[in-house]
PDB file of N, CA, C and O in Angstrom:
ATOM      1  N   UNK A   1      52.685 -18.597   7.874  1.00  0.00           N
ATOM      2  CA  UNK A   1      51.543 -18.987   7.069  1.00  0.00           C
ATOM      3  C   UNK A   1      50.534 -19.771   7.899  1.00  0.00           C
ATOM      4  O   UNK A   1      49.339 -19.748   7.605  1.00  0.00           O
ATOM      5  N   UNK A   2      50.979 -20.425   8.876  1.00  0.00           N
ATOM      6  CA  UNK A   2      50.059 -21.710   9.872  1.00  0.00           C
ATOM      7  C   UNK A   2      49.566 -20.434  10.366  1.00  0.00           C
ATOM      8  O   UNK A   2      48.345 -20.356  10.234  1.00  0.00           O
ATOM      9  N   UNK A   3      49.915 -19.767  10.708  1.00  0.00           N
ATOM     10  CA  UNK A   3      49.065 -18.566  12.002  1.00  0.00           C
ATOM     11  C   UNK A   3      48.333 -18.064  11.626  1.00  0.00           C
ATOM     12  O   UNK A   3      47.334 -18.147  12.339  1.00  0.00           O
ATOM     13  N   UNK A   4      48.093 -16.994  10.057  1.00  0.00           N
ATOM     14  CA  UNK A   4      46.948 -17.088   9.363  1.00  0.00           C
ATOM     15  C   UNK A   4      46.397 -17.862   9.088  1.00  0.00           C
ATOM     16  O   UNK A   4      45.273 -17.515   9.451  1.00  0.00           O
ATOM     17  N   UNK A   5      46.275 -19.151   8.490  1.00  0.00           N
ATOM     18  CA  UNK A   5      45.257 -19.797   8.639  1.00  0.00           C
ATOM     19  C   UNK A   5      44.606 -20.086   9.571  1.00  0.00           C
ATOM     20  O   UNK A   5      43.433 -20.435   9.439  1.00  0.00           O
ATOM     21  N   UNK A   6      45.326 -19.996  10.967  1.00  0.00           N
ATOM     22  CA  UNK A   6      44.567 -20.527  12.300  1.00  0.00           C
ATOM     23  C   UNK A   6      43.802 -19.310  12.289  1.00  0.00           C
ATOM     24  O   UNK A   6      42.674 -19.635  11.918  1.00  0.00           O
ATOM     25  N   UNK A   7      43.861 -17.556  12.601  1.00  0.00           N
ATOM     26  CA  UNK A   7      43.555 -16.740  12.466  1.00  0.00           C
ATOM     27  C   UNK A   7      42.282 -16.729  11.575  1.00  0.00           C
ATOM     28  O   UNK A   7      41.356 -16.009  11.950  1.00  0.00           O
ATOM     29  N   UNK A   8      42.123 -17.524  10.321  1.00  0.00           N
ATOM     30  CA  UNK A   8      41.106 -17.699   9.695  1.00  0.00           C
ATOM     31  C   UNK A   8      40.306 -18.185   9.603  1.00  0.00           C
ATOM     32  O   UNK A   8      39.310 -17.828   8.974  1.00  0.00           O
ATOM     33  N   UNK A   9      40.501 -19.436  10.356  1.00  0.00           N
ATOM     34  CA  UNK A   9      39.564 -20.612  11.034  1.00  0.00           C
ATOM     35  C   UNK A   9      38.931 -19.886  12.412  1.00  0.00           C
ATOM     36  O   UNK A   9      37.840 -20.258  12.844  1.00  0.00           O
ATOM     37  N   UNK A  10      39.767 -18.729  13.121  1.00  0.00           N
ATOM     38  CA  UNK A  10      38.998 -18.682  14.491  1.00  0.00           C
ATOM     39  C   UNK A  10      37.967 -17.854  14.280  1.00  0.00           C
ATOM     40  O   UNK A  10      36.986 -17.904  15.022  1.00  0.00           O
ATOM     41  N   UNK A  11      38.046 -16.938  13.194  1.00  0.00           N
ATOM     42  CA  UNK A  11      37.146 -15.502  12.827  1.00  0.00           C
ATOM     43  C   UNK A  11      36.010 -16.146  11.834  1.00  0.00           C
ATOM     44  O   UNK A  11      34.934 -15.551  11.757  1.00  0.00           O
ATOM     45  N   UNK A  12      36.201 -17.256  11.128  1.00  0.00           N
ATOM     46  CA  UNK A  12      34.798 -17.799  10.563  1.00  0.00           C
ATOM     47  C   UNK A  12      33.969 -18.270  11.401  1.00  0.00           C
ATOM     48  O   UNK A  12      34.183 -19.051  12.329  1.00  0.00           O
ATOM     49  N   UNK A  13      32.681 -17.623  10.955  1.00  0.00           N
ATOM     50  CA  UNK A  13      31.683 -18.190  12.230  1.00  0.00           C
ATOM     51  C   UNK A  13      31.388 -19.442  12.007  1.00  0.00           C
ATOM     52  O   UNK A  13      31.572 -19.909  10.883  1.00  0.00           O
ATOM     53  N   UNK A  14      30.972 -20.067  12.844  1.00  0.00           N
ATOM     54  CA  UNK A  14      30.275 -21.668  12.520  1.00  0.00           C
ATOM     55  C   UNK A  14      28.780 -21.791  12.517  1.00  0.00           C
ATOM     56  O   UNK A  14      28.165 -20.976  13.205  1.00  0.00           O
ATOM     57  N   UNK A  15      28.202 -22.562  11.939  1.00  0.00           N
ATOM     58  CA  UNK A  15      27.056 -22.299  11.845  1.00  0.00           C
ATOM     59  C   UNK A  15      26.624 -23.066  13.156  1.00  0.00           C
ATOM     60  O   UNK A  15      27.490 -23.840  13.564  1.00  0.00           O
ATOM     61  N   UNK A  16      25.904 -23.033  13.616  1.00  0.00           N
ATOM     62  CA  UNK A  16      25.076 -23.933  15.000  1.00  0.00           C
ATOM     63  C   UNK A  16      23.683 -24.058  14.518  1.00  0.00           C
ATOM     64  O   UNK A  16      22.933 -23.166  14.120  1.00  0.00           O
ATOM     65  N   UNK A  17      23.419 -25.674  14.656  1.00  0.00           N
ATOM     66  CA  UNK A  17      21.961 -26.582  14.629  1.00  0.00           C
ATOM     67  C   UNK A  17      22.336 -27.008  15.895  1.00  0.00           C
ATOM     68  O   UNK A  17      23.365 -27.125  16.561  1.00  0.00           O
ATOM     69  N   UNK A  18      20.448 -27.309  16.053  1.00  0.00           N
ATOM     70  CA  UNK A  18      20.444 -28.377  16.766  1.00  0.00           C
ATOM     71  C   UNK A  18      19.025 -28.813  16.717  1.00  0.00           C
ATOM     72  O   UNK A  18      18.144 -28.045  16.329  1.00  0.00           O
ATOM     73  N   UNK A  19      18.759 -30.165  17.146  1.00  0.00           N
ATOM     74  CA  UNK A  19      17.685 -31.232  16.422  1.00  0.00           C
ATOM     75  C   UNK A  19      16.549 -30.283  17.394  1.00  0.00           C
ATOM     76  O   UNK A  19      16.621 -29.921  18.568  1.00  0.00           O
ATOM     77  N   UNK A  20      15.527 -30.075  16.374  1.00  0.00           N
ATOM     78  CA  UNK A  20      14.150 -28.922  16.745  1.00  0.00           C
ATOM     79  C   UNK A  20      12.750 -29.653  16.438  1.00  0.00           C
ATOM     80  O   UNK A  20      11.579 -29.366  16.688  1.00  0.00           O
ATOM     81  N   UNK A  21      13.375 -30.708  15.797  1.00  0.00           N
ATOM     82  CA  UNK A  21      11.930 -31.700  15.295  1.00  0.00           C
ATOM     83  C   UNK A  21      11.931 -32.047  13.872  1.00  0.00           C
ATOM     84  O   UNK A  21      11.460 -33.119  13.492  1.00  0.00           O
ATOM     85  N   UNK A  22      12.660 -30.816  12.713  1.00  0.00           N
ATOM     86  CA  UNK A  22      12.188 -30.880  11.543  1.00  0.00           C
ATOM     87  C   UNK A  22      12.796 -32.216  11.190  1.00  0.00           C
ATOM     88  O   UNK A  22      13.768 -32.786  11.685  1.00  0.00           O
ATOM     89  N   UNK A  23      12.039 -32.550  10.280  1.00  0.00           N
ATOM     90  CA  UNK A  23      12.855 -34.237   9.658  1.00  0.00           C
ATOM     91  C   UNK A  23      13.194 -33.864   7.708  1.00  0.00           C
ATOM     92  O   UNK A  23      14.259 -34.086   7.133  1.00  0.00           O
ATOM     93  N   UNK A  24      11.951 -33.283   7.092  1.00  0.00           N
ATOM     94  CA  UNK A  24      12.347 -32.762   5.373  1.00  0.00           C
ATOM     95  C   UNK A  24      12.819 -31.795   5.206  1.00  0.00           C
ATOM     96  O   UNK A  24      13.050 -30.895   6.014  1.00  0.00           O
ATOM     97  N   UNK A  25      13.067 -31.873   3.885  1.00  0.00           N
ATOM     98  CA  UNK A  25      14.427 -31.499   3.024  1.00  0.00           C
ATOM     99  C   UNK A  25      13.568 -30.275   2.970  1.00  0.00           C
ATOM    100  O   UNK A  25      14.175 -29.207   2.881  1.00  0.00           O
ATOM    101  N   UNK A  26      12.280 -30.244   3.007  1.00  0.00           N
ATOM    102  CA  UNK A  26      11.664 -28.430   2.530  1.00  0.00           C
ATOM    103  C   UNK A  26      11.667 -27.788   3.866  1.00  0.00           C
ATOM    104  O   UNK A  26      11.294 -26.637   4.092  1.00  0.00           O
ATOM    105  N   UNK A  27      12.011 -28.429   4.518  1.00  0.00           N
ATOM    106  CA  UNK A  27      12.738 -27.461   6.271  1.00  0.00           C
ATOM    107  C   UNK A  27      14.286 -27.116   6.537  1.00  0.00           C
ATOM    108  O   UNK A  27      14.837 -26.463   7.423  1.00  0.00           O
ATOM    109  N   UNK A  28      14.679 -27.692   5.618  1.00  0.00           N
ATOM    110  CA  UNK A  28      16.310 -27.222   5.821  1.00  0.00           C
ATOM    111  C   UNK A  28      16.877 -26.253   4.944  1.00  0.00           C
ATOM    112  O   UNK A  28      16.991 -26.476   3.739  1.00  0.00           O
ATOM    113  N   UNK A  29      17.245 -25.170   5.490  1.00  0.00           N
ATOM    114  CA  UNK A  29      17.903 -24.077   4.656  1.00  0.00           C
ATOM    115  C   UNK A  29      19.467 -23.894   4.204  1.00  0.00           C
ATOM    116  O   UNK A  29      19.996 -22.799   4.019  1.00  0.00           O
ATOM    117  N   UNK A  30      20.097 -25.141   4.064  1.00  0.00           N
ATOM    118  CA  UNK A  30      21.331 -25.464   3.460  1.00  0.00           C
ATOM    119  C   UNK A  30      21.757 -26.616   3.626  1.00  0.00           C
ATOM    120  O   UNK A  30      21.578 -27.182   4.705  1.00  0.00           O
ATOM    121  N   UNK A  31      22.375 -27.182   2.655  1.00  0.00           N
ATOM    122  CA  UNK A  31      22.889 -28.950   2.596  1.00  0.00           C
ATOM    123  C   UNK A  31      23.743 -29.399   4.071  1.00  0.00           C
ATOM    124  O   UNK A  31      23.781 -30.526   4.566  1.00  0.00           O
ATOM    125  N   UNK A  32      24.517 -27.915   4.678  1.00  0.00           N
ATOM    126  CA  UNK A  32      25.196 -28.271   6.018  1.00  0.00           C
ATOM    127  C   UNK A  32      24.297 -28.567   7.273  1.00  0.00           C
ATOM    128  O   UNK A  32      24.570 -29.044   8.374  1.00  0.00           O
ATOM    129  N   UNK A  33      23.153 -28.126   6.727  1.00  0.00           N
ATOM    130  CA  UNK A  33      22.263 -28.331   8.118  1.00  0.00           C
ATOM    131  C   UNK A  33      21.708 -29.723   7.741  1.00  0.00           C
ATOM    132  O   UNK A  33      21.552 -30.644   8.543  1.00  0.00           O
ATOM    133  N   UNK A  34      21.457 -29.758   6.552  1.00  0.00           N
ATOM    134  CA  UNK A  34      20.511 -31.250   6.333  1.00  0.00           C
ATOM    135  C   UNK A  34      21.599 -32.222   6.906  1.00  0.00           C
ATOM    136  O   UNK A  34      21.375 -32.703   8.017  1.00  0.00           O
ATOM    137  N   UNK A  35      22.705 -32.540   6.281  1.00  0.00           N
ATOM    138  CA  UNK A  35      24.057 -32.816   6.752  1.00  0.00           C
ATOM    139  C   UNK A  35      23.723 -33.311   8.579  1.00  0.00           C
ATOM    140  O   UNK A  35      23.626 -34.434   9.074  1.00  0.00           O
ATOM    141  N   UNK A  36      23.623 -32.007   9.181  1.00  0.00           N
ATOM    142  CA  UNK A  36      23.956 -32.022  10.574  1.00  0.00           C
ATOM    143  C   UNK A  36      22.677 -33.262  10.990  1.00  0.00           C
ATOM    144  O   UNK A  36      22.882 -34.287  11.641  1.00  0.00           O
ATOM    145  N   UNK A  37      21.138 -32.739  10.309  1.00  0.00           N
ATOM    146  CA  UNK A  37      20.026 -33.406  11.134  1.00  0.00           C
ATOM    147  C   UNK A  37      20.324 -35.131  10.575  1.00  0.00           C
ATOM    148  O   UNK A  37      19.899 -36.107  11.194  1.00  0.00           O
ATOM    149  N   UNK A  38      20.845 -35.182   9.751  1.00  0.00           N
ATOM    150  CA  UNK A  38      20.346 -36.715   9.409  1.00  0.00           C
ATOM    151  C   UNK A  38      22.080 -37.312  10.232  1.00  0.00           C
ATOM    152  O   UNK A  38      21.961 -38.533  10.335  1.00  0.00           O
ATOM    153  N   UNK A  39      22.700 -37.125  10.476  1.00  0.00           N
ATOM    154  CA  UNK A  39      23.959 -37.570  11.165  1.00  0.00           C
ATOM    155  C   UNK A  39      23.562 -37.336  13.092  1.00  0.00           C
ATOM    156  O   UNK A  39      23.933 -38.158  13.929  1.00  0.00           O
ATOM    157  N   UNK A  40      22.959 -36.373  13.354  1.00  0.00           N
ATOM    158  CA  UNK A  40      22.764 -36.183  14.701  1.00  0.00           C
ATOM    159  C   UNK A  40      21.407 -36.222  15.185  1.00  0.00           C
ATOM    160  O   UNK A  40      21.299 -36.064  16.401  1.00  0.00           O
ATOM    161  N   UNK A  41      20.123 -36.429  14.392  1.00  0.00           N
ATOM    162  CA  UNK A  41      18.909 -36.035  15.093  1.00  0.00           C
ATOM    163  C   UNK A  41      18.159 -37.428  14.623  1.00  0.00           C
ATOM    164  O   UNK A  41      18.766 -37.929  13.676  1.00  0.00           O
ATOM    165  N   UNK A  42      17.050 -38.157  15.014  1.00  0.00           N
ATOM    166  CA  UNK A  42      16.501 -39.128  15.385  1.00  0.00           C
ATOM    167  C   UNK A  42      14.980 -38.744  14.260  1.00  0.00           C
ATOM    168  O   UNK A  42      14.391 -37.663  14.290  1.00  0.00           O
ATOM    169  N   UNK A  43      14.611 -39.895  13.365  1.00  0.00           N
ATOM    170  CA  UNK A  43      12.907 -39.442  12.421  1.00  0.00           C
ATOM    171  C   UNK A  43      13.522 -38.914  11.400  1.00  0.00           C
ATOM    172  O   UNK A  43      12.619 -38.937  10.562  1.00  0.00           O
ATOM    173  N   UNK A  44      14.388 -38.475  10.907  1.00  0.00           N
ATOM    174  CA  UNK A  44      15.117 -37.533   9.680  1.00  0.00           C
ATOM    175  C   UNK A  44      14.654 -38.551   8.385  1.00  0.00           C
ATOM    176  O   UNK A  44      14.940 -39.741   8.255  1.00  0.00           O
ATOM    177  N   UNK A  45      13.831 -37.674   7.456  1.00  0.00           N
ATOM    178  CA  UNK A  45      13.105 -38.454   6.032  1.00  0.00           C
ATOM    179  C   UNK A  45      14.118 -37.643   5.006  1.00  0.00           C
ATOM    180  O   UNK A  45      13.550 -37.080   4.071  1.00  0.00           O
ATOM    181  N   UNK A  46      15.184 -37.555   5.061  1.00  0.00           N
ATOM    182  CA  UNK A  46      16.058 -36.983   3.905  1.00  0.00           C
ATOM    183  C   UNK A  46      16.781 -37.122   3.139  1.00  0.00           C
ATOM    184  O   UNK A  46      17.170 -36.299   2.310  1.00  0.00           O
ATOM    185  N   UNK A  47      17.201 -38.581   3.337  1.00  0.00           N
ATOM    186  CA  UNK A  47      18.459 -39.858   2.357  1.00  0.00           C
ATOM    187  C   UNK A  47      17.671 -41.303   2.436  1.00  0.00           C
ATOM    188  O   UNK A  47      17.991 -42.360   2.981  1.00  0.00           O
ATOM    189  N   UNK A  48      16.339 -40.864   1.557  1.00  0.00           N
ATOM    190  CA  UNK A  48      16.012 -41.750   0.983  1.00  0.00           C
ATOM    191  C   UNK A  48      16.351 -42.974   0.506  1.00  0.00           C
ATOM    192  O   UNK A  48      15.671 -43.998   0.430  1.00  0.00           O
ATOM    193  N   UNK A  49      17.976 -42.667   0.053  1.00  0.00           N
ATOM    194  CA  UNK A  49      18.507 -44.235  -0.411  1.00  0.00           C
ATOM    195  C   UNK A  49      19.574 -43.992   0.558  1.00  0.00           C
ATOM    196  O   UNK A  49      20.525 -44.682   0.189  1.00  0.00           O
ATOM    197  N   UNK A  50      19.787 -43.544   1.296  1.00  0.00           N
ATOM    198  CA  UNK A  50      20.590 -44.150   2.691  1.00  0.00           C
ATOM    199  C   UNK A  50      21.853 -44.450   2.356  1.00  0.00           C
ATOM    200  O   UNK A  50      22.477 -45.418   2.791  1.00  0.00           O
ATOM    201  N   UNK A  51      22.474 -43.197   1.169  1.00  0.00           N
ATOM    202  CA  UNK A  51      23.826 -42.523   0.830  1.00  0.00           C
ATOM    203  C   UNK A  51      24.706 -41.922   2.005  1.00  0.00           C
ATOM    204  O   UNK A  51      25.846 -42.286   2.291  1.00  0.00           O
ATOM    205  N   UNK A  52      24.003 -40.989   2.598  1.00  0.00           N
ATOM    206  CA  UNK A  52      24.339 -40.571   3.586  1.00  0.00           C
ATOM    207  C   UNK A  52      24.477 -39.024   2.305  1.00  0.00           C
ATOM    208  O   UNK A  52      25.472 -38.355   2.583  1.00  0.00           O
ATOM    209  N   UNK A  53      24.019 -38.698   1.602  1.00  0.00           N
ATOM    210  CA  UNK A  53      23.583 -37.635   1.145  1.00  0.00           C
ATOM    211  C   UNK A  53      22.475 -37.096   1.429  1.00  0.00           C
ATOM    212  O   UNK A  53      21.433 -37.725   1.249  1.00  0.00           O
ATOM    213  N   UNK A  54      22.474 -36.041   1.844  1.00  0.00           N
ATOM    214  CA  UNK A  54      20.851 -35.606   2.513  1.00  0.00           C
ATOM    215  C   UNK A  54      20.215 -35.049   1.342  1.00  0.00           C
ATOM    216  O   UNK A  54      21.011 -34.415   0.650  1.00  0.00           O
ATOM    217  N   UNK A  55      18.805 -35.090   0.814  1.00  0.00           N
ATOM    218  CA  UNK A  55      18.215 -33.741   0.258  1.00  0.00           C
ATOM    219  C   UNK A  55      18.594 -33.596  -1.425  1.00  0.00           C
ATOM    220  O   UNK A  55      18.238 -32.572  -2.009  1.00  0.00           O
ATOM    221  N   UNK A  56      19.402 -34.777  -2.233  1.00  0.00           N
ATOM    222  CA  UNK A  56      20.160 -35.115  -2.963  1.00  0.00           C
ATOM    223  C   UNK A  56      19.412 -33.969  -4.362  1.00  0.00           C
ATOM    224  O   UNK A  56      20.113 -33.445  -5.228  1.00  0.00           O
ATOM    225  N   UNK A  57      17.805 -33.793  -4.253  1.00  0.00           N
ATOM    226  CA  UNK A  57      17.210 -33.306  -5.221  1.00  0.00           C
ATOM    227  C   UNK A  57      17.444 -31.430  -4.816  1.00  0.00           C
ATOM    228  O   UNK A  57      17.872 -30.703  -5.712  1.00  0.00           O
ATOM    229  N   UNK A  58      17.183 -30.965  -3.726  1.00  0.00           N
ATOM    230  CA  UNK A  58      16.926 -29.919  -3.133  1.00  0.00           C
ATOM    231  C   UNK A  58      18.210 -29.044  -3.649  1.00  0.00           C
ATOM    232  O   UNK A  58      18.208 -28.011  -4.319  1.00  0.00           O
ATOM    233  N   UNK A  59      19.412 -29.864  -3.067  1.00  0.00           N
ATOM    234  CA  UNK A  59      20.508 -29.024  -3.252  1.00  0.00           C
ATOM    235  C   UNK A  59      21.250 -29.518  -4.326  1.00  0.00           C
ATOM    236  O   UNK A  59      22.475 -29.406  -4.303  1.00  0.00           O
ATOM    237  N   UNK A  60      20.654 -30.071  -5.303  1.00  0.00           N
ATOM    238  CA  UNK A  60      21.714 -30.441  -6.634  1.00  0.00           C
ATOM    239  C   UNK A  60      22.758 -31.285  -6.491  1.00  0.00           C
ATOM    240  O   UNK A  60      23.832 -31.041  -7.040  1.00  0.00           O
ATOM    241  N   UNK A  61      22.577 -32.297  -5.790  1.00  0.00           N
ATOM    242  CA  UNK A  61      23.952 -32.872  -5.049  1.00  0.00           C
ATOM    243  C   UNK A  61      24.056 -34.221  -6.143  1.00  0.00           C
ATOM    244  O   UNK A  61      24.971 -35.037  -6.031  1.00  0.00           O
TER     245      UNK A  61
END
């Protein structure tokens, strides 16, 4: 059972960001990327109250 799951973890792709400039929530095309910019990229206007939820209106969170 461990080996399929590893098997299943290696064949899902991962998504890849990386910090390009955008800082708002109407530039990010899924909560994992908003996620990525406000944890790794520098200017990010997206957790307004500084939850550490990005985008809280955008993606229904």
């Amino acid at each position: 059972m461990q080996t399929l799951a590893k098997a299943k973890e290696i064949a899902k792709p991962k998504a890849v960001y990386k910090c390009d400039g955008r800082q708002h929530c109407s530039q990010m095309n899924s909560y994992e990327e908003a996620k990525y910019f406000i944890q790794h990229c520098p200017n990010t206007k997206m957790d307004g109250d500084n939850d550490g939820i990005p985008c809280e209106r955008q993606f229904n969170m």
